[in-house]
VMD Tcl script that draws the C-alpha trace (Angstrom):
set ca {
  {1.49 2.42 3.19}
  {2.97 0.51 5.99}
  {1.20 2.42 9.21}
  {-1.99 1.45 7.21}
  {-0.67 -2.33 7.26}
  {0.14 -2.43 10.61}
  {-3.65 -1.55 11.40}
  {-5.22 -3.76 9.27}
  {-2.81 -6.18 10.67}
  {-3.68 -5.34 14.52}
  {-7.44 -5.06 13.72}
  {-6.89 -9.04 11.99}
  {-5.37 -10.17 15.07}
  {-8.21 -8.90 16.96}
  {-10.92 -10.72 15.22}
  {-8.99 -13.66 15.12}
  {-9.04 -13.79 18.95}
  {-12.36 -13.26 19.22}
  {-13.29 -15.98 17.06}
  {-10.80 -18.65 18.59}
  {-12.17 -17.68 22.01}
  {-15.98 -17.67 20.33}
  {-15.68 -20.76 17.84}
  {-12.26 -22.05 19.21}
  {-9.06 -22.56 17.71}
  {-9.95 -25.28 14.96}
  {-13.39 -23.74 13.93}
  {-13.09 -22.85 10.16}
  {-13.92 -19.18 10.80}
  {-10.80 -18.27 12.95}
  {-8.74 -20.75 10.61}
  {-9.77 -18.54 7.96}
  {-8.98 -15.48 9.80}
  {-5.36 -16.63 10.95}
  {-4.90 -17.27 6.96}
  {-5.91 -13.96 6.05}
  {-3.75 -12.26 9.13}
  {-0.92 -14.64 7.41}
  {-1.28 -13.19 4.19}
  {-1.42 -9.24 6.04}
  {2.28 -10.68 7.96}
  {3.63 -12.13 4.73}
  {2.66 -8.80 2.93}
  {4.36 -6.36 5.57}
  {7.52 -8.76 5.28}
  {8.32 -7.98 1.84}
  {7.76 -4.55 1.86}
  {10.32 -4.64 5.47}
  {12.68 -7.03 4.63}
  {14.89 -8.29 7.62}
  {18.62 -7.74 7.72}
  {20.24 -11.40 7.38}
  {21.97 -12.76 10.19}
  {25.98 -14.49 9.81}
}
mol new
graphics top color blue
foreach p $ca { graphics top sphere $p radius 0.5 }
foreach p [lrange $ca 0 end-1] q [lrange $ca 1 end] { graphics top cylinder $p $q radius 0.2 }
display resetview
């Protein structure tokens, strides 16, 4: 369900800036946060795909 994807997705972003302000923005826990927020973005693309652009 998208609604449901769009929280997970805001709740990701959330942790992710908690651990780049906590660890920083290189430390392997927020890199590995950003990749699983990636996957959540790249998931909610294909189920909303984009009208293309002439």
């Amino acid at each position: 369900m998208p609604t449901s994807l769009l929280i997970q997705i805001e709740k990701k972003r959330k942790e992710m800036t908690k651990k780049a302000i906590k660890h920083g923005f290189s430390a392997a826990v927020t890199v590995r946060c950003s990749q699983e927020l990636d996957r959540l973005l790249n998931a909610f693309d294909k189920t909303h795909p984009k009208a293309k652009k002439s």
